[in-house]
C-alpha positions as CSV (number, residue, x, y, z in Angstrom):
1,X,216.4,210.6,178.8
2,X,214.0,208.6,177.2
3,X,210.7,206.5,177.5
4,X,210.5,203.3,177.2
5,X,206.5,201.1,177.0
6,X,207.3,197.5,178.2
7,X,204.3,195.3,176.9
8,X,202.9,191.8,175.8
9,X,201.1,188.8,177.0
10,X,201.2,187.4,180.2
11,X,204.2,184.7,179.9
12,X,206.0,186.4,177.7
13,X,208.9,188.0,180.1
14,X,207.7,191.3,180.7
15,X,208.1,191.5,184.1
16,X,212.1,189.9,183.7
17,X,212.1,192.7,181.2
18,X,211.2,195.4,183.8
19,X,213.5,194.2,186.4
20,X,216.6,194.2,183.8
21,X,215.6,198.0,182.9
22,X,215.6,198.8,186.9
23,X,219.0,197.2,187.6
24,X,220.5,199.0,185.2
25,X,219.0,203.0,186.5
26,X,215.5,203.0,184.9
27,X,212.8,203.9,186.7
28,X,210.0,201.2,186.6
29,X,206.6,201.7,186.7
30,X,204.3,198.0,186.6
31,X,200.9,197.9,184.9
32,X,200.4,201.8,184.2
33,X,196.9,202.8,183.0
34,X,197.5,203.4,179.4
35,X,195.5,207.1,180.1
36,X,198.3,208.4,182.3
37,X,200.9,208.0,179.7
38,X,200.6,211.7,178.8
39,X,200.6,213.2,182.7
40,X,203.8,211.1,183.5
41,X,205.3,212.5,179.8
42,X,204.5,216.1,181.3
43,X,206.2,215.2,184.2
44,X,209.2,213.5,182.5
45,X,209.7,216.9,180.3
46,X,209.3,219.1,183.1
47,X,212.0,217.3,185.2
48,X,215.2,219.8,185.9
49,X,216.8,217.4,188.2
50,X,217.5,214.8,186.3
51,X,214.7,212.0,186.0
52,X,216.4,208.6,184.7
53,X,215.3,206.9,181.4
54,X,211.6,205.4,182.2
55,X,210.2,202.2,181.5
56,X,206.5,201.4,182.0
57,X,204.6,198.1,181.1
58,X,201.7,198.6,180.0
59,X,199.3,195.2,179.8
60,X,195.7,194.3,179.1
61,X,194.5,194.8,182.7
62,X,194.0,197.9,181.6
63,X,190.7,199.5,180.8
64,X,190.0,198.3,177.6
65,X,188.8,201.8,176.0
66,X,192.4,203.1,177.5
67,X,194.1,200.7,175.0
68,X,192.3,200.8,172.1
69,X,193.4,204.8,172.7
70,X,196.9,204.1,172.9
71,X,198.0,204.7,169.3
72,X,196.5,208.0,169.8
73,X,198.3,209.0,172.8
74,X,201.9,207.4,171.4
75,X,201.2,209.7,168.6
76,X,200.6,212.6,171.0
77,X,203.7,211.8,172.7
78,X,205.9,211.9,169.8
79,X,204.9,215.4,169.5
80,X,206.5,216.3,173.1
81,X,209.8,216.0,171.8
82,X,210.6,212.9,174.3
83,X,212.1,210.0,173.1
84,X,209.8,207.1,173.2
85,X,210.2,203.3,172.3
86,X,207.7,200.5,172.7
87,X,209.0,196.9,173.1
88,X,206.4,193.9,172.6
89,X,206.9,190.6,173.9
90,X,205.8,187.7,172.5
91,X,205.6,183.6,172.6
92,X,203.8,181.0,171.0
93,X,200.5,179.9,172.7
94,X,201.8,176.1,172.9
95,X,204.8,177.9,175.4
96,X,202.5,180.6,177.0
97,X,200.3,177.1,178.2
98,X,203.5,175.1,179.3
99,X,204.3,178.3,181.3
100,X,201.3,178.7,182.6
101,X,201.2,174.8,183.5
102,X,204.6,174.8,185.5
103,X,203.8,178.1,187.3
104,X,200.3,177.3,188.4
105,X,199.4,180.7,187.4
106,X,195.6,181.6,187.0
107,X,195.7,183.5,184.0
108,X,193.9,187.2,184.8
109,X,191.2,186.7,182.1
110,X,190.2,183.3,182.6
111,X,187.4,182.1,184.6
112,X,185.1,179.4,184.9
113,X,183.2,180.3,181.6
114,X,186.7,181.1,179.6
115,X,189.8,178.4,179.3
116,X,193.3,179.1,179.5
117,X,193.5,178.9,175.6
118,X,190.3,181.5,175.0
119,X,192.5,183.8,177.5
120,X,195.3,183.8,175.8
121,X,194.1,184.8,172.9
122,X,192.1,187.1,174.2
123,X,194.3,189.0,175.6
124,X,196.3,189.5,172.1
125,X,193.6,191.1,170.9
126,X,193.2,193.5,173.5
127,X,196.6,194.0,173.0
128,X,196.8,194.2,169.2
129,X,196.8,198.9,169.3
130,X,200.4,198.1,171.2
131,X,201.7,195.6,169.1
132,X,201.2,196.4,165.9
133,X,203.4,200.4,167.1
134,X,206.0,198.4,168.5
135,X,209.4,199.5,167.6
136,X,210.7,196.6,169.3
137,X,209.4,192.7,169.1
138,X,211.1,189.9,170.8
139,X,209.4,186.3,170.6
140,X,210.5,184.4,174.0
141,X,209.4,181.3,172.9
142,X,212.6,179.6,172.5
143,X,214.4,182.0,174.9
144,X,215.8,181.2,178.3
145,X,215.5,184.1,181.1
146,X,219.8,184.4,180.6
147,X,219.1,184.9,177.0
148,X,216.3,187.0,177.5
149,X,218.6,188.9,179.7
150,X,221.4,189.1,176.8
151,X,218.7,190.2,173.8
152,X,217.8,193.4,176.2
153,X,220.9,194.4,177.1
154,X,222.5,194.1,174.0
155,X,219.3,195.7,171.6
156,X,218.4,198.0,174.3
157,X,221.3,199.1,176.8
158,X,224.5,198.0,175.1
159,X,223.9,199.9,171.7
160,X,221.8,203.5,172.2
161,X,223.4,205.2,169.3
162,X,221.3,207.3,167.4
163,X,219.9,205.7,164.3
164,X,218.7,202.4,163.1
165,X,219.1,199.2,165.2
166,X,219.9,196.1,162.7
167,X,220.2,192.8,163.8
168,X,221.0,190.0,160.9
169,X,219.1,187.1,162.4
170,X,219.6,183.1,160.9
171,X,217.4,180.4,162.0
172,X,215.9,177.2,160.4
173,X,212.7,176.3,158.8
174,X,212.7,173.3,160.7
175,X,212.0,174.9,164.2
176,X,209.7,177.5,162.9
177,X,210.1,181.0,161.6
178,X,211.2,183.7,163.8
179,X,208.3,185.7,164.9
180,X,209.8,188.8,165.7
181,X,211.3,189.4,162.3
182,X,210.3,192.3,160.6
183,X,211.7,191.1,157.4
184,X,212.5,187.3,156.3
185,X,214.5,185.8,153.7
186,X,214.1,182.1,152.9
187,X,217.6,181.2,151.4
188,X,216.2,177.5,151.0
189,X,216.8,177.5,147.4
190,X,220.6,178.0,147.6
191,X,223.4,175.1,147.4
192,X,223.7,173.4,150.5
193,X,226.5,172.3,152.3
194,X,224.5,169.8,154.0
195,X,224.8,167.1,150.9
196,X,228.8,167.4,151.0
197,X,229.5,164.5,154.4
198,X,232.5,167.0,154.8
199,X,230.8,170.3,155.5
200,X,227.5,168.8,157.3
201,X,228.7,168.7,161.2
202,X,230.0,172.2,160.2
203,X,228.1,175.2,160.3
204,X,228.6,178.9,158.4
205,X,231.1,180.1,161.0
206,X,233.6,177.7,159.4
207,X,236.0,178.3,156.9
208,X,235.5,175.4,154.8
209,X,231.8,176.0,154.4
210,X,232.7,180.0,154.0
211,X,234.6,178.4,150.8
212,X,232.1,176.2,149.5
213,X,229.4,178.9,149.7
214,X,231.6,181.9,148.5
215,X,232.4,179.7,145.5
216,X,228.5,179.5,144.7
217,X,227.2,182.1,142.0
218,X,224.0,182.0,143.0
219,X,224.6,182.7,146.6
220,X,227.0,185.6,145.8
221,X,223.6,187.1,144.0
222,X,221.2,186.3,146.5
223,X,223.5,188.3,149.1
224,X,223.7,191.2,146.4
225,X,219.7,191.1,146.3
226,X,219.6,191.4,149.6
227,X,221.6,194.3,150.3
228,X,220.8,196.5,147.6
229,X,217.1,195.7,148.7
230,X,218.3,196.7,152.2
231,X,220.1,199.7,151.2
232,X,216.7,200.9,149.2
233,X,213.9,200.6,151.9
234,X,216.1,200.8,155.5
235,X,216.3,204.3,155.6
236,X,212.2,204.6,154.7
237,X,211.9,202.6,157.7
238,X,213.9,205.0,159.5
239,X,212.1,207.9,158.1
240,X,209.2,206.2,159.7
241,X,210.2,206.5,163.2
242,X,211.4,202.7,163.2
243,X,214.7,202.0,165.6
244,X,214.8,198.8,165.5
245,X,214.6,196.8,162.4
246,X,215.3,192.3,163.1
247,X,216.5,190.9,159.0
248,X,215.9,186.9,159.4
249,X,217.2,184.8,157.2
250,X,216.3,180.9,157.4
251,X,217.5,177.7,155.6
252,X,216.5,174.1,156.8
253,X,218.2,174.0,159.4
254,X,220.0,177.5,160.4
255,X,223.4,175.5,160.4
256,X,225.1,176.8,157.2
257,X,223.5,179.2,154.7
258,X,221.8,181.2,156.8
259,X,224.4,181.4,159.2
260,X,226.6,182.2,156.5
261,X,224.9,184.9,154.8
262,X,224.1,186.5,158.0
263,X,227.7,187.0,158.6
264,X,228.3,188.5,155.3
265,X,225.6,190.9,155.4
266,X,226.4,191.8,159.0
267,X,229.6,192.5,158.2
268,X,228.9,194.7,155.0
269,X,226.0,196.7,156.8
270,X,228.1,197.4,159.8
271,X,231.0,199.1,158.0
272,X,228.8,202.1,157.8
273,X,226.5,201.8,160.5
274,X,228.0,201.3,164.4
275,X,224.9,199.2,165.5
276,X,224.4,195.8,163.7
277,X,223.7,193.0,165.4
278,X,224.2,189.0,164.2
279,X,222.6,186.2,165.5
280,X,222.2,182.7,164.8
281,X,219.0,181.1,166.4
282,X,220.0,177.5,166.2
283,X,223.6,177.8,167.3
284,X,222.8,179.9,170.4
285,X,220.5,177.1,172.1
């Protein structure tokens, strides 16, 4: 049994979120006062017949004193021996607008003194005690609702072991950096199969490009970097109450370096750990 907080802006999929948790057994709670957190913990704990796993979303229509409270009463929590999780979604404010724009949803915080724009980023702020606790972050800019669908289910549902959830993340500079990575790696300055008219339309899953970059000193070191930096500061993470921890890596354009050391790494970390994750940005749209 376990706890999980479902938060973010409006836009951002928390609802979809919500409904994915409740087809699969949780039982959903929408837009809980952050205050009554602790009384439903109480209850949770107290439960002898068997309560499901619990997921809540918890939004800035709450009482802005209850929020700013919330680390507090996490950290209270945390003491009651129940397992508890907070997952933040996120999107850029140039998609939050366009969502906004094809729903023609009134935003909750505008009004005829305050924009759409001044709401949104409002409303971050309000929601910045949640965010910055999250154990979980999942920027939906880029994400369609079956994707969406796919990243909960498979960080989330699929893989509940005990320990640290690593995902091994490559995406391109191009399209922006990933903003739910808790740890980025810009591989930029490695060879690049791009220049060889043999290996461009390829990407890292290939085996001519896996021979062209396993050839390459350099990127043999980088990938040494990064896993004995891994190896060092993971488990502090873990020690920190962290479950969930996105590496991104990023080239140009998240076709073959990134792609490529992702894979590597993925496949080095998950010989000794049961829940790693890869995932190529670029080649999943």
């Amino acid at each position: 049994m376990k706890l999980t907080v479902i938060s973010g802006r409006s836009g951002s999929g928390k609802s979809t979120v919500l409904h994915i948790l409740e087809n699969r057994g949780y039982y959903c709670i929408d837009n809980l006062p952050a205050s009554l957190l602790p009384a439903l913990a109480n209850r949770i704990s107290a439960d002898t017949a068997g309560i499901p796993n619990v997921a809540v979303s918890i939004d800035a229509r709450n009482i802005s004193a209850d929020l700013e409270k919330f680390p507090n009463i996490i950290n209270e929590l945390k003491k009651k021996a129940l397992p508890t999780e907070i997952v933040f979604l996120d999107a850029s404010r140039q998609t939050l607008l366009k969502r906004f724009s094809e729903n023609r949803r009134k935003h909750f915080l505008s009004s005829e003194l305050v924009g759409l724009k001044e709401a949104i980023d409002r409303e971050s702020e309000l929601l910045e005690p949640i965010s910055v606790m999250a154990s979980l972050s999942i920027d939906t800019s880029q994400m369609s609702l079956h994707q969406l669908r796919d990243t909960v289910i498979n960080r989330l549902l699929e893989n509940q072991q005990a320990g640290l959830a690593l995902l091994f993340q490559s995406f391109g500079f191009k399209n922006g950096v990933s903003a739910d990575a808790d740890i980025v790696y810009d591989v930029r300055c490695l060879p690049n199969p791009y220049w060889d008219n043999s290996l461009r339309a390829l990407t890292g899953l290939d085996a001519p490009v896996i021979a062209f970059l396993d050839s390459q000193e350099e990127v043999q070191e980088m990938s040494r970097d990064i896993e004995s930096f891994l190896r060092k500061w993971l488990p502090r993470f873990e020690n920190n109450n962290r479950s969930y921890i996105t590496v991104a890596l990023g080239c140009t354009g998240g076709q073959h370096r990134s792609v490529y050391l992702c894979e590597k790494l993925g496949e080095i970390f998950s010989n000794e750990n049961s829940n790693v994750q890869v995932r190529h940005r670029e080649l999943d749209q």
